[in-house]
N, C-alpha and C positions, 0 to 999 in steps of 0.2 A: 332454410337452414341457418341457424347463428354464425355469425362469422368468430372465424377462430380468435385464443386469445391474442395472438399475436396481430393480428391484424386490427384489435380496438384503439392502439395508440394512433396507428395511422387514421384511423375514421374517426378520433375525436377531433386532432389538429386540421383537420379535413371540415370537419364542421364547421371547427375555431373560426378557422378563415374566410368562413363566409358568410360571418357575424360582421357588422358595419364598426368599424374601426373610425372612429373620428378625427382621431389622430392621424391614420393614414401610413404612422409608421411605431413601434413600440419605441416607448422614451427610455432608455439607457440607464439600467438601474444603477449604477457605480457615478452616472454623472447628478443624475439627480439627488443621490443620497450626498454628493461633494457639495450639492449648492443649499441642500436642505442644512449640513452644517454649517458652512459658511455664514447663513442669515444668521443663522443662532446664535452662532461667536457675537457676532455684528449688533445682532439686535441686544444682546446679554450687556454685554460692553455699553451699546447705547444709554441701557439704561443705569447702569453703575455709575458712568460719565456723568448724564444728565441730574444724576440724585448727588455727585461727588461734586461738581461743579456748580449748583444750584441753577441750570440753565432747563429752565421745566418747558421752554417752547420746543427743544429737542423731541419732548417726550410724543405729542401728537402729530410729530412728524418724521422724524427719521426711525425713532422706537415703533411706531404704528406700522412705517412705511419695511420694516424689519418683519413685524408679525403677518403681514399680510402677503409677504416673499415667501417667509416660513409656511404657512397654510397654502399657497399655489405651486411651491413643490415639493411638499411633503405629496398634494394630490397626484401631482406627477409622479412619483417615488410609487405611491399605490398602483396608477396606471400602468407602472413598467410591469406588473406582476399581473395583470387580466387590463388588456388597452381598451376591449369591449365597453369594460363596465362605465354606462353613463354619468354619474355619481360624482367621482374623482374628475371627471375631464371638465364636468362643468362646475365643479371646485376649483380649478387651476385658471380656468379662463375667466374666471371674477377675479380670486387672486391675484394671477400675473398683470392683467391690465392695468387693473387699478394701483396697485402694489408701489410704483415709482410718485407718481402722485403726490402724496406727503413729503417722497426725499423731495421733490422740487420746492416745494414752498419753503424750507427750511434753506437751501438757498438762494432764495427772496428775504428771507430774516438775516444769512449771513453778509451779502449787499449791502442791506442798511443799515446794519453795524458797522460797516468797513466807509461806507459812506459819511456817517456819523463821525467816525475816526478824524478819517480824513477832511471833511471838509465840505459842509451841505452844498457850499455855493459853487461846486463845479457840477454837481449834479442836477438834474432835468427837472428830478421828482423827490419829494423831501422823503430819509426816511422812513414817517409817517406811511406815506402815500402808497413809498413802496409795499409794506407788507398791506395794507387794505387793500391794494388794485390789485399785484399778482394773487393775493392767495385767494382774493373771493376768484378771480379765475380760475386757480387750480381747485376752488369748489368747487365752482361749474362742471367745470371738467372732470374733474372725480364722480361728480354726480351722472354727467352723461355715460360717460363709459360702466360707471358699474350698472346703469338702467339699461344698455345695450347689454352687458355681457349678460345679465339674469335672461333678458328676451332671445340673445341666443340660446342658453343654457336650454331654457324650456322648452323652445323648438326643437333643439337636439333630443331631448328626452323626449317628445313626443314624436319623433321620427321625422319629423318637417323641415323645413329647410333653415337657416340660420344666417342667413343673408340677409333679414331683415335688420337682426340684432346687430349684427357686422355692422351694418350701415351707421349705426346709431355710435358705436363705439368708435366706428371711421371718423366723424364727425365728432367726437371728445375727444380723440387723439390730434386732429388735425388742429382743432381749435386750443389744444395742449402745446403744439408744435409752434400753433404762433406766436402764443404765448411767450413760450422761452424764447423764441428769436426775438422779439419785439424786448424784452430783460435782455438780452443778451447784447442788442444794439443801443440799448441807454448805460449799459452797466462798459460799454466799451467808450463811448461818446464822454462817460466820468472820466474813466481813466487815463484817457488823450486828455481831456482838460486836466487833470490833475496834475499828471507829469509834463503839458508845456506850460505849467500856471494859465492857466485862461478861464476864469470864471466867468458863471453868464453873464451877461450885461445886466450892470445896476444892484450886484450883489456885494462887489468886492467893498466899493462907496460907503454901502450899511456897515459893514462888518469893523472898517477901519475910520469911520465916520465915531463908531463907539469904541478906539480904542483895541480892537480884537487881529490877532494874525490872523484869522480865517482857513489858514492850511497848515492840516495833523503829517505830526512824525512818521515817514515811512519806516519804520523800523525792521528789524531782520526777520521777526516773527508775522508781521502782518505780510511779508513779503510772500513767506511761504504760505501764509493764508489765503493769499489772495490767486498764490498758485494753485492753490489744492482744487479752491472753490470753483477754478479755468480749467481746470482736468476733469471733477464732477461734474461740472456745466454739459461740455463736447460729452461724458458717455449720456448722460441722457437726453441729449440732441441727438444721438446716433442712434438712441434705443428709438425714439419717439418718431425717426425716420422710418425706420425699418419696421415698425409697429403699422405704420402710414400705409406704404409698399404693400405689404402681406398682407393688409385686409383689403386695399384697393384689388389684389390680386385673387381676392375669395377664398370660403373656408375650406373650397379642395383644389386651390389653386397649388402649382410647386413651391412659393416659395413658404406658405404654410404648411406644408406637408414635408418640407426639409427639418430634419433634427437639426443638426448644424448651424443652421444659419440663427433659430432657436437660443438654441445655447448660446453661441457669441453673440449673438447682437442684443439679444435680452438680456437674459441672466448673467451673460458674462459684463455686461455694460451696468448694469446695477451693482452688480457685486464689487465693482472697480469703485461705483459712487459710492455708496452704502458707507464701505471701506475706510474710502479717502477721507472721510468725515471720523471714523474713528481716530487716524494716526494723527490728521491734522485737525486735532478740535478745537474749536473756540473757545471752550473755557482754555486752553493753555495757548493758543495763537490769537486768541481775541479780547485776549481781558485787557478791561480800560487801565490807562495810567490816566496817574493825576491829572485833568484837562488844564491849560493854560486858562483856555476862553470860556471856564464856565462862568464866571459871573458877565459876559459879554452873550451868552447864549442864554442866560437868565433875562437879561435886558428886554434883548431879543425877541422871547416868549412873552415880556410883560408891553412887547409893544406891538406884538400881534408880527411880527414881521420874522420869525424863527425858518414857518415852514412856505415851502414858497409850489404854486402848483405850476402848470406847462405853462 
């Protein structure tokens, strides 16, 4: 005998829920659709900035790192409406991985601007060095994580496990994480030398040997600069922990299986960074003034002794 009509709704949800859910819990369509605008503002803005300000290194990195937030929770935004469908969740988890990525390397570009400002010879690494060493890292690591997230992605659509993939992405993340701490301990090591004057040994000699001050105006704007760039640093130190944690914990572990901790510790940690980089942007907190020591930093380059390595 058919079952009555009343009784279809209960046996479809009945069904529903014993379709594999990979998510583990429905993603909250009111929060999702709040971050999906968010990026937009952020990434729209990025690129108005970077085309207003002529600052085009922005564009493959914080613009990028805008589109790729945009497209892993727009998938999220689809998941809130059928969490089933495989499609949308292995959109989100390329997405969201990778997604911060790009903002980090942008500040590894904002460092050696600030470095440059200030003053190479309190610094470890010229800023040359800095953008070739960190960002072919966060190549790397862009690289690894999105070739983990596709090998989970696949697994999940073929109903297998996704702990392979995990693994792989564990291993981008981690090698991401040390990244920024290892930036983060040169970029503090500058700013102790900066603020008690203490250049490495053997730099201050050149600098003033030809006549040059060697150490740039801290001004009010670079001040806030150099805050903004120490606020976006710590959220994506915090996201890149918590990224670490949840897939050491597996992909049906609690703490990936929590919305919550999701939302704040991701997205809410990017969108702080994302952000911060709009109010305080470089083209209006970083533009050069007239250099004193450029023709002592002309010199400098013409006698090979500008950039200086560990």
């Amino acid at each position: 005998m058919a079952p009555s009509m009343s009784l279809l709704p209960a046996l479809v949800m009945r069904a529903a829920e014993h379709r594999f859910n990979p998510y583990h819990y429905v993603p909250t369509e009111w929060i999702c659709l709040s971050f999906v605008t968010l990026f937009t503002i952020s990434t729209v803005l990025h690129l108005g900035q970077a085309i207003r300000y002529r600052i085009w290194w922005l564009l493959p990195t914080a613009f990028v790192s805008g589109l790729l937030e945009i497209l892993g929770w727009s998938a999220r935004l689809w998941s809130s409406f059928n969490p089933t469908l495989l499609l949308p969740f292995e959109i989100q988890v390329i997405g969201t991985i990778i997604g911060p990525t790009p903002l980090i390397a942008a500040d590894f570009m904002i460092l050696g601007r600030i470095i440059h400002r200030l003053g190479i010879r309190y610094s470890r690494l010229s800023p040359k060095w800095y953008s070739i060493i960190f960002c072919t890292c966060d190549i790397v690591s862009l690289s690894v994580q999105g070739f983990g997230g596709t090998v989970a992605s696949i697994a999940v659509g073929n109903s297998q496990s996704p702990d392979h993939g995990a693994h792989i992405m564990l291993a981008g993340i981690i090698f991401q994480m040390i990244t920024i701490s290892i930036y983060i301990l040169l970029a503090t090591e500058f700013f102790l030398r900066f603020f008690t004057d203490r250049p490495l040994g053997g730099r201050e000699a050149v600098y003033h040997s030809l006549g040059g001050r060697g150490r740039g105006e801290l001004d009010q704007k670079l001040r806030i600069m150099i805050m903004a760039l120490a606020f976006n640093t710590t959220c994506l130190l915090i996201r890149a922990i918590y990224r670490t944690i949840e897939l050491l914990d597996g992909f049906s572990g609690p703490i990936i299986s929590t919305e919550r901790y999701f939302n704040i510790l991701d997205g809410g940690m990017i969108t702080l960074a994302i952000l911060t980089i709009n109010f305080v942007h470089p083209g209006v907190f970083l533009v050069t003034p007239d250099k004193v020591d450029s023709d002592v930093e002309l010199k400098l380059k013409e006698a090979g002794l500008l950039y200086y390595r560990l």
